[in-house]
C-alpha positions as CSV (number, residue, x, y, z in Angstrom):
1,X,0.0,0.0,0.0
2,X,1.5,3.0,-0.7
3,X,1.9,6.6,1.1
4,X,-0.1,9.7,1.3
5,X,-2.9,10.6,0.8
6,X,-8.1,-9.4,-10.3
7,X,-9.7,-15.1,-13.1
8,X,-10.2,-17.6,-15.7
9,X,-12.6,-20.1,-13.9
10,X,-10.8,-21.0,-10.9
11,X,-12.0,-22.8,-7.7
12,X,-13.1,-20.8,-4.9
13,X,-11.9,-21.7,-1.8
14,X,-15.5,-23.5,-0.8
15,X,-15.1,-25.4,-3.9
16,X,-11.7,-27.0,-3.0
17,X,-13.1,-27.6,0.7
18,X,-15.3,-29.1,-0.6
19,X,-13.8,-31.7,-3.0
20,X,-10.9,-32.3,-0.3
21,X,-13.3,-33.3,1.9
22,X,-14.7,-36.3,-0.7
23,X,-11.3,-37.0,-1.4
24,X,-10.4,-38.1,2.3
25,X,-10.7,-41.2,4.1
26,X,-13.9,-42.1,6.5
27,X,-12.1,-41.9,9.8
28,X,-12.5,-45.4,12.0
29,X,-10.5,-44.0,14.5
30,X,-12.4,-46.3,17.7
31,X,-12.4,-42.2,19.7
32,X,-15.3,-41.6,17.1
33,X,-18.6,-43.2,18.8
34,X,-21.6,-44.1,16.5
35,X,-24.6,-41.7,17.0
36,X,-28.0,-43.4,17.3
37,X,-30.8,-42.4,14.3
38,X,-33.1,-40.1,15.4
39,X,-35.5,-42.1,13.8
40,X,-34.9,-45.4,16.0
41,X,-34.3,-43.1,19.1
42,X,-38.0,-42.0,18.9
43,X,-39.2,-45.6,17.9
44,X,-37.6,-46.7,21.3
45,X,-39.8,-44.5,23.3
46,X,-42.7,-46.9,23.8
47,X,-45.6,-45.3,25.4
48,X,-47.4,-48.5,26.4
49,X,-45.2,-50.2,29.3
50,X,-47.6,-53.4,29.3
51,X,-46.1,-53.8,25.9
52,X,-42.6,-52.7,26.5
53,X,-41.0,-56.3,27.0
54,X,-42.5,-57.8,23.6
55,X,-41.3,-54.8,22.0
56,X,-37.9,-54.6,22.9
57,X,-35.9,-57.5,21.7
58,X,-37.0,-56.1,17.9
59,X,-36.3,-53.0,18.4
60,X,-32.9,-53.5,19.6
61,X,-32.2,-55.6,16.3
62,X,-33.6,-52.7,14.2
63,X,-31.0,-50.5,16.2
64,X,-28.1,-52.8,15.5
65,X,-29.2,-53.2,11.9
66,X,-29.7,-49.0,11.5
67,X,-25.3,-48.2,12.1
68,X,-24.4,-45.1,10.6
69,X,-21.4,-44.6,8.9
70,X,-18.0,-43.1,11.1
71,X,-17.6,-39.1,10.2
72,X,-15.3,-37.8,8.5
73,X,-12.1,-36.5,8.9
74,X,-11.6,-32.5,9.5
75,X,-7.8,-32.4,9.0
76,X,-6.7,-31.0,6.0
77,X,-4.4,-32.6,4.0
78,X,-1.2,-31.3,3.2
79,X,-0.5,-32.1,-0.6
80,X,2.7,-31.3,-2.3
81,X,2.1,-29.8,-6.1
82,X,4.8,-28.4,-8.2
83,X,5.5,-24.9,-7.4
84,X,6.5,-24.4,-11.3
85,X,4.0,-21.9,-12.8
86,X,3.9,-20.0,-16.2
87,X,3.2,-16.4,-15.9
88,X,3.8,-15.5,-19.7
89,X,0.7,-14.2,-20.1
90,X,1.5,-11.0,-17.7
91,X,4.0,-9.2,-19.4
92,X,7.3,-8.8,-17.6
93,X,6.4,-11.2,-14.6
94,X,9.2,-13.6,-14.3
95,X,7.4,-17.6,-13.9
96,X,7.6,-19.7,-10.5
97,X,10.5,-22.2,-10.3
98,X,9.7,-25.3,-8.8
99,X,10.4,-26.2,-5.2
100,X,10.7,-30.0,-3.7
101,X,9.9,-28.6,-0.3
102,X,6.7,-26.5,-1.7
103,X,3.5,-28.1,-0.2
104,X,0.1,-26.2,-1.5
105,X,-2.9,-26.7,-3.3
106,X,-4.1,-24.5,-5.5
107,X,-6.3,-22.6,-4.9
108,X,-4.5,-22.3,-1.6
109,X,-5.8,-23.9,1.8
110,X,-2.9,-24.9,3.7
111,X,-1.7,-22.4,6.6
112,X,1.7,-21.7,6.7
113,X,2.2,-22.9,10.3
114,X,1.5,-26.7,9.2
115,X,4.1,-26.5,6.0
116,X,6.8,-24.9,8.5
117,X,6.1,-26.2,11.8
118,X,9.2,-25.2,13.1
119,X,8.7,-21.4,12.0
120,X,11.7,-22.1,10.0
121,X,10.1,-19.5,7.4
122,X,11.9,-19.0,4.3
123,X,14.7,-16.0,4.5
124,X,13.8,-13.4,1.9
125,X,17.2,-11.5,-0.4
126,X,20.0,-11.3,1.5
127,X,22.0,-8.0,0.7
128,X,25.4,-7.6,2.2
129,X,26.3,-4.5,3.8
130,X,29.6,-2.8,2.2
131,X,31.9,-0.5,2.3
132,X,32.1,1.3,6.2
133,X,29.1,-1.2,7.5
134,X,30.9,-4.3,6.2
135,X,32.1,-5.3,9.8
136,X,28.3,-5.7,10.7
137,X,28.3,-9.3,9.1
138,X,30.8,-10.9,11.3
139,X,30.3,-8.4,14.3
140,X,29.3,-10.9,17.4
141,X,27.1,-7.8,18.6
142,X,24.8,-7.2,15.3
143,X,24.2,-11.0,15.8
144,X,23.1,-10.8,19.5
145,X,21.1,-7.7,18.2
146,X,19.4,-10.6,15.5
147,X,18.8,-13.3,18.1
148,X,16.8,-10.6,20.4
149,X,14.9,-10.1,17.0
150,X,14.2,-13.0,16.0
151,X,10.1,-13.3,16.8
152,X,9.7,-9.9,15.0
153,X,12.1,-11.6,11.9
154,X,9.5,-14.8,12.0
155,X,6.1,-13.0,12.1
156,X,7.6,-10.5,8.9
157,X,9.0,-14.4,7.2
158,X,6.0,-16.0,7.8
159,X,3.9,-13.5,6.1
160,X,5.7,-12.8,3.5
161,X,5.7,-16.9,2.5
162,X,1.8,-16.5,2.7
163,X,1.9,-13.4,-0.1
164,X,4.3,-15.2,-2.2
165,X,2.1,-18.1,-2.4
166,X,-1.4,-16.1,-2.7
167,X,0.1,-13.8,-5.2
168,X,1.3,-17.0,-7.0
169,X,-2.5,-18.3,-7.0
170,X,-3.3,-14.2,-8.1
171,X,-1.0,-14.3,-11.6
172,X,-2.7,-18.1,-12.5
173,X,-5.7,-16.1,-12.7
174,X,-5.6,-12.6,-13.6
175,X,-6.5,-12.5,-17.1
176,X,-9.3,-11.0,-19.2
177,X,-12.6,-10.4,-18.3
178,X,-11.6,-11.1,-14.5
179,X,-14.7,-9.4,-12.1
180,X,-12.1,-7.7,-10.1
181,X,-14.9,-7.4,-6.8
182,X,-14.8,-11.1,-6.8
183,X,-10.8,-11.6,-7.5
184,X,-10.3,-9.3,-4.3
185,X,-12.5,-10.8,-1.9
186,X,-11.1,-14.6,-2.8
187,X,-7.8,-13.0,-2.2
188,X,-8.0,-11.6,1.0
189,X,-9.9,-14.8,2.4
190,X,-6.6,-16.6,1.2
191,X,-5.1,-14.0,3.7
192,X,-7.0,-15.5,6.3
193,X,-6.9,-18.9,5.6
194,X,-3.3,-19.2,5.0
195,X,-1.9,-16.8,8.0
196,X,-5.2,-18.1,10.4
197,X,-6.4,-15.0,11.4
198,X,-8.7,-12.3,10.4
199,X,-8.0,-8.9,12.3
200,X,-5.9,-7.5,14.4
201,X,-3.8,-11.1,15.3
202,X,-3.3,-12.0,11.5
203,X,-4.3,-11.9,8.1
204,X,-5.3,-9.3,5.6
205,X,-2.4,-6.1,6.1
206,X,-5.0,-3.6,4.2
207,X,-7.6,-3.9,1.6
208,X,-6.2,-5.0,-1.7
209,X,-6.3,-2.7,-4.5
210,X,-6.8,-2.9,-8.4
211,X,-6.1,0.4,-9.4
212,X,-6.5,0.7,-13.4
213,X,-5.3,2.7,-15.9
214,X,-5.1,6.6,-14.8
215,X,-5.8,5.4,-11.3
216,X,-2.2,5.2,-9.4
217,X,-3.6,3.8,-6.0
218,X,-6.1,3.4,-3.3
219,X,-8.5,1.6,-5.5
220,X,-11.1,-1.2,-4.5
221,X,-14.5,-2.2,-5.3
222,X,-17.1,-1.2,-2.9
223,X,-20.6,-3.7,-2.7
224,X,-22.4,-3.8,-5.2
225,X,-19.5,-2.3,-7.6
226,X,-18.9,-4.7,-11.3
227,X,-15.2,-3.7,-12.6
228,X,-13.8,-6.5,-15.2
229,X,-10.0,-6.3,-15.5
230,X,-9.4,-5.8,-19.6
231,X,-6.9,-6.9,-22.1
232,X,-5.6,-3.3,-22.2
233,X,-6.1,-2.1,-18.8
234,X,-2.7,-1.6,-16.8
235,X,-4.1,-2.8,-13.5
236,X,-1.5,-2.5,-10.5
237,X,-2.5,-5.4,-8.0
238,X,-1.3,-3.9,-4.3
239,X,-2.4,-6.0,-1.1
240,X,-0.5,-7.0,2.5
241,X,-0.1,-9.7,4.9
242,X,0.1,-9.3,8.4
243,X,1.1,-11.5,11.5
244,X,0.5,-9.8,15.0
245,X,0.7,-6.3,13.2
246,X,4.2,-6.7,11.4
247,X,3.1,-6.2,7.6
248,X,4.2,-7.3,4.4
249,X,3.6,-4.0,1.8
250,X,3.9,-5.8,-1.8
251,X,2.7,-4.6,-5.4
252,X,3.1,-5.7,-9.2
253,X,1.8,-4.0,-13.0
254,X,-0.6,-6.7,-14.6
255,X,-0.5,-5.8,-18.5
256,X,-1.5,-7.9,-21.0
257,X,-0.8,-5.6,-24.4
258,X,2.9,-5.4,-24.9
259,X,2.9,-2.0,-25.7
260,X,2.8,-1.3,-21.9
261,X,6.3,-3.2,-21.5
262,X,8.1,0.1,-21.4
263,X,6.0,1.0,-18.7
264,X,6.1,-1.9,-16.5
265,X,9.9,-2.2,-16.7
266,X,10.5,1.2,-15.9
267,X,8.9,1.1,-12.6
268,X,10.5,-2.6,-11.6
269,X,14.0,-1.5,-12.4
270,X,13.0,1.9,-10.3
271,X,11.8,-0.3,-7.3
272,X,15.2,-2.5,-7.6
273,X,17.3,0.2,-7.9
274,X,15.9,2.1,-4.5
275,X,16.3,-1.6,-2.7
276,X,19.8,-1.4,-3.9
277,X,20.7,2.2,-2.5
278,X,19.0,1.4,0.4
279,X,20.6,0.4,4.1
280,X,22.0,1.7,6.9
281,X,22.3,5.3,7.1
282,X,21.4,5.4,3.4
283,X,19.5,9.2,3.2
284,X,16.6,9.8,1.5
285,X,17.8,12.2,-1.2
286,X,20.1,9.9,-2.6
287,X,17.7,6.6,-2.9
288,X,14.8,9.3,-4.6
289,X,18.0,10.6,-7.4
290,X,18.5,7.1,-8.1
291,X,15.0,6.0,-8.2
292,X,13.8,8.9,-10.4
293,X,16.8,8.4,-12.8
294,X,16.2,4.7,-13.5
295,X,12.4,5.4,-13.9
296,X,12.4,8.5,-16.4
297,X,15.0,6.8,-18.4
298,X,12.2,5.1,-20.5
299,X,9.6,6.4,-22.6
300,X,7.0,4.5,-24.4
301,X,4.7,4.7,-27.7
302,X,1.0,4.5,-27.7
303,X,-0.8,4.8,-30.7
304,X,2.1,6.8,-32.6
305,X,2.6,9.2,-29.7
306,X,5.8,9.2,-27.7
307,X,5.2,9.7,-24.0
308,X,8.0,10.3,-21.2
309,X,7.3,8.2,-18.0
310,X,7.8,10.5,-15.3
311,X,7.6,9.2,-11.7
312,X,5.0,10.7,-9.6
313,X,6.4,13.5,-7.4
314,X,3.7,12.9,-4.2
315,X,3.9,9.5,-3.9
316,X,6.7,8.2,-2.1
317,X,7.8,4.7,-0.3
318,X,7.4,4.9,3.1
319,X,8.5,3.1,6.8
320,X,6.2,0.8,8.5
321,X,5.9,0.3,11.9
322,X,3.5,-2.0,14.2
323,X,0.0,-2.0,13.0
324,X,1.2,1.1,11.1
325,X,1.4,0.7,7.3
326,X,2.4,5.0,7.1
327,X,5.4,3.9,10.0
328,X,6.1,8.0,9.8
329,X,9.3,8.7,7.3
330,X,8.7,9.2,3.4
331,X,10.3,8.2,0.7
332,X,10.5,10.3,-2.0
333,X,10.9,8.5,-5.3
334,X,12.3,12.2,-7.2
335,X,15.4,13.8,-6.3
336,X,15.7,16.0,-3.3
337,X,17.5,17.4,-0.1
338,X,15.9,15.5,2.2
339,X,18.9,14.6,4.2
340,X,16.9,12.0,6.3
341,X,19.3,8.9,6.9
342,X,17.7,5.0,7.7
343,X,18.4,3.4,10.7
344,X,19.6,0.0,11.6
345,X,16.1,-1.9,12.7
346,X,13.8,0.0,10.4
347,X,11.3,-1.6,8.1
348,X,10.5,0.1,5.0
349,X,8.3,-0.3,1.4
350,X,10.0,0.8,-1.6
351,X,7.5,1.5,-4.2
352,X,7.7,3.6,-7.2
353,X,5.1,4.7,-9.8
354,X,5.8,5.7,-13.2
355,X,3.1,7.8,-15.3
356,X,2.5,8.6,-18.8
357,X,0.1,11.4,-17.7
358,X,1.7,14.5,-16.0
359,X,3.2,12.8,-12.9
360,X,1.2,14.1,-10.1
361,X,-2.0,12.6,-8.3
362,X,-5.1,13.8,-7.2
363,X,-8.3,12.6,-5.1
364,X,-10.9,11.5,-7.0
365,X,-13.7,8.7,-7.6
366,X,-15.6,7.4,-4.8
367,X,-13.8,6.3,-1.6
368,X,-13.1,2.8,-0.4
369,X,-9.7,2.9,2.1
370,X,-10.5,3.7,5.1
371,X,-8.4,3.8,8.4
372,X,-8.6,5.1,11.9
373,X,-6.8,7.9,13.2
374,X,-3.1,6.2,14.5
375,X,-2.9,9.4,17.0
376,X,-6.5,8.9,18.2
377,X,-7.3,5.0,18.4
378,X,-8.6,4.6,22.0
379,X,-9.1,8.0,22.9
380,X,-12.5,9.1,24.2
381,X,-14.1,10.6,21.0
382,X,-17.9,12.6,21.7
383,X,-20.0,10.8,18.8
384,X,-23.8,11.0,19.5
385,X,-25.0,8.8,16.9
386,X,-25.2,5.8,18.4
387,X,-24.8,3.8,15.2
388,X,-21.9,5.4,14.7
389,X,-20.4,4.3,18.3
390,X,-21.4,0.7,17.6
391,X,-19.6,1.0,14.4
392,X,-16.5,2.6,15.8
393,X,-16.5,-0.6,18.3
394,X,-16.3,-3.1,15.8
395,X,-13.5,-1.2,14.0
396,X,-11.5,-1.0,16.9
397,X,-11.9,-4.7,17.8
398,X,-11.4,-6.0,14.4
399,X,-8.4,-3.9,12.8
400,X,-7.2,-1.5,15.2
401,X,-5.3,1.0,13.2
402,X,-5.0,-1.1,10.3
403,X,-6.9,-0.1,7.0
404,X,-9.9,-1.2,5.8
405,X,-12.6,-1.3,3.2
406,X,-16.4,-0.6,2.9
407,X,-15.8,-4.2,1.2
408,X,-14.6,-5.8,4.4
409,X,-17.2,-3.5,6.2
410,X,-20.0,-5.1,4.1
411,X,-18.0,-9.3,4.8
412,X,-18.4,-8.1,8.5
413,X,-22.6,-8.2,8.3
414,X,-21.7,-4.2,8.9
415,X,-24.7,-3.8,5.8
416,X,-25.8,-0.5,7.2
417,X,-22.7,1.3,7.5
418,X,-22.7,4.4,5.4
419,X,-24.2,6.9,7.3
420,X,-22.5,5.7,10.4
421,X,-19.1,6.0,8.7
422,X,-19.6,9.2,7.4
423,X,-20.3,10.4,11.1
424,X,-17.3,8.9,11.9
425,X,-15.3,10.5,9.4
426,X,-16.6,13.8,10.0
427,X,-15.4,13.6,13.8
428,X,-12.2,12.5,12.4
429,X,-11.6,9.6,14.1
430,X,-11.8,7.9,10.6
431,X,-9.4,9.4,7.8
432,X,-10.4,8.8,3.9
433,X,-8.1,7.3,1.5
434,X,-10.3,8.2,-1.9
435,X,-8.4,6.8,-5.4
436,X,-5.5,8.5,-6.2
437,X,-5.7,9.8,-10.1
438,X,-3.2,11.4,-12.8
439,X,-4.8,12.9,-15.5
440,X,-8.1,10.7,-17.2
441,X,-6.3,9.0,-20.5
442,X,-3.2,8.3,-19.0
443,X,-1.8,4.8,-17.5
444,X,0.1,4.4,-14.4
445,X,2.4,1.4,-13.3
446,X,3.7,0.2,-9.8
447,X,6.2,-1.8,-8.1
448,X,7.0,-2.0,-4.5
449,X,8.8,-4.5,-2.3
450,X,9.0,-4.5,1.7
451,X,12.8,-4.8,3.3
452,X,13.9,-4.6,6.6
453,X,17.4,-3.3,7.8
454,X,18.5,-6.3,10.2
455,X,22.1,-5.2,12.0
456,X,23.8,-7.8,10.1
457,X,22.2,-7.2,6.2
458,X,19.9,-5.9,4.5
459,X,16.4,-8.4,3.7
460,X,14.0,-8.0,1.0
461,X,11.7,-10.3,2.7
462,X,8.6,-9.9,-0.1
463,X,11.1,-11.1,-2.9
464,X,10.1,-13.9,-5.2
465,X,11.0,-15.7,-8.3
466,X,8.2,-13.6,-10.1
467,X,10.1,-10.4,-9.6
């Protein structure tokens, strides 16, 4: 998610429940008791005593000769598939190498606690520190520094596994004529499924957005809304994981027309090149030269026009902190003199957007991002509406000062919520995140990966073999 200011016909998760659960065994585990019919238990009942005696010996046989069948087994089944998967059909996405050790179904069911029992999560990219911070590999100190880490290293691992593997199952089927409401809401129950939890403990980091075309961010269907993804929409696909408030902030370009290559690469070698200048004590100005270079050094033709791609001066990578995705620094993705240095233990999303329209965003279209107030949350705040209170409860209870959607609202059973959430908003406990827009006409791509300055190296940790 950034700062400031979807399927060709695959299963649904109910459907693969579903058919795993014919596919299973009948458990005769001897701890799973037979249940007497209803049926028999009634006839048993015998509202004549004088007759009770003649009654019973048949009876008893029809009992014995009435057994119902053991239940089934609840436990999932962990199934190994080839991790291999072509993404040839998105332009510039790189395809999934196979893994021996990869052990998911597709779509995916399995929780990333049972494939890695031992939290041994995989590491993201490993960057070595150089020059004046080289010492920190070997230094006994950084590595203490690590060990006292390491829960914090495991909750960022583990749900950055979880979006490599949903974002996987996303590229199988984001093509054509996609109904993007639908592609976002199987996405983020993935989220749930595969991290086991859905609010503040685990799950979905923020609501995922489809932004297409002109829009650069902040874009997801409310109810009700019908949005198709099309075969030359630039759509940028931008959701998180989190585990216990420690999120994963992770976005790719899906274009289908290969006229938009130009486009799509200039933003992923933009992203890569502000991971590279990144690290400790790395300033700001520095990684926003070297961004906006690599970005406006492409251009790109549409329909016998030449256009520039110019990165979009207010938006801007950013820090993240505990159930913060904003975390409080900016990163600007142009040049400038912000002097601003990182700092060993920091976690930060580097994400870049490049724009064939003038460059600069604007609020527009009808909201759905929507998050509380990170300097207010559990402050006393005079609302009179009661709606409005009860609304404010669940929020609070359910994401805390995480983002959220009108969408996820509407999953919740919150049907009635939009007068209540404008009252909100208008006390300002809520803040609005409407779409962010360049000019109408133009098309605007995204990349962004999520890192984390350990004392030892630097760890890309939402890195995968798709880019």
């Amino acid at each position: 998610m950034e700062s400031e200011n979807q399927h060709d016909s695959a299963k649904t998760l109910s459907e693969v429940e579903a058919e795993k659960s014919l596919a299973e065994p009948e458990n005769t585990s001897p701890a799973v008791q037979e249940q007497p019919d209803p049926a028999s238990t009634e006839e048993s009942k015998d509202p004549n005593p004088e007759e009770s005696k003649d009654a019973a010996p048949a009876k008893k046989k029809k009992k014995r000769n009435r057994k119902k069948p053991a239940k089934e087994s609840a436990a999932p089944v962990v199934a190994t598939v080839n991790r291999f998967q072509d993404n040839s059909h998105i332009r510039l996405l790189k395809n999934w190498n196979d893994n021996p050790n990869y052990m998911q179904t597709n779509p995916p069911s399995i929780p990333i606690s049972q494939q890695f029992p031992n939290n041994n999560f995989p590491i993201g990219e490993i960057c070595e520190y150089s020059g004046d911070n080289a010492y920190r590999a070997t230094s006994e100190e950084k590595r203490e520094l690590e060990r006292l880490h390491s829960y914090d290293y495991e909750a960022l691992r583990k749900g950055a596994e979880a979006h490599r593997q949903i974002r996987r199952w996303a590229q199988s089927v984001l093509k054509p004529g996609l109904d993007l409401h639908d592609f976002c809401e199987e996405l983020e129950n993935y989220s749930r499924v595969l991290l086991e939890g859905d609010g503040i403990e685990a799950g979905v980091g923020f609501p995922t957005g489809c932004s297409l075309n002109y829009v650069a961010a902040h874009f997801t269907p409310n109810p009700g809304d019908k949005v198709t993804l099309g075969y030359d929409d630039v759509c940028k696909v931008d959701f998180g994981t989190h585990v216990g408030g420690r999120i994963i902030d992770c976005a790719f370009t899906v274009a289908f027309n290969p006229k938009f290559d130009n486009l799509v690469h200039a933003t992923q070698d933009a992203t890569n090149e502000g991971v590279k200048h990144a690290g400790v004590d790395a300033r700001f100005s520095e990684i926003g030269g070297a961004i906006q270079e690599a970005l406006e050094s492409y251009e790109i033709e549409l329909d016998g026009r030449t256009y520039p791609i110019k990165a979009i001066r207010n938006l801007n990578g950013h820090s993240i902190g505990p159930f913060h995705i904003h975390g409080g620094k900016s990163v600007q993705i142009v040049k400038n003199n912000d002097q601003t240095k990182m700092e060993e233990g920091e976690l930060y999303a580097i994400e870049t957007f490049g724009s064939t329209g003038k460059g600069l965003v604007h609020d527009d279209l009808e909201c759905s991002h929507y998050m509380i107030d990170f300097d207010l949350f559990g402050k006393p705040i005079p609302l009179r509406d009661n709606k409005a209170r009860g609304l404010l409860r669940h929020i609070e209870k359910k994401y805390g000062t995480l983002p959220w959607s009108r969408r996820q609202l509407q999953r919740d059973g919150e049907t009635k919520h939009i007068l209540p959430l404008r009252n909100l908003v208008n006390a300002g406990i809520v803040v609005p995140y409407p779409p962010l827009c360049d000019v109408r006409g133009s098309y605007v791509s995204q990349m962004e990966h999520t890192f984390i300055i350990r004392p030892t190296c630097k760890e890309v940790l939402s890195r995968g073999d798709d880019f």
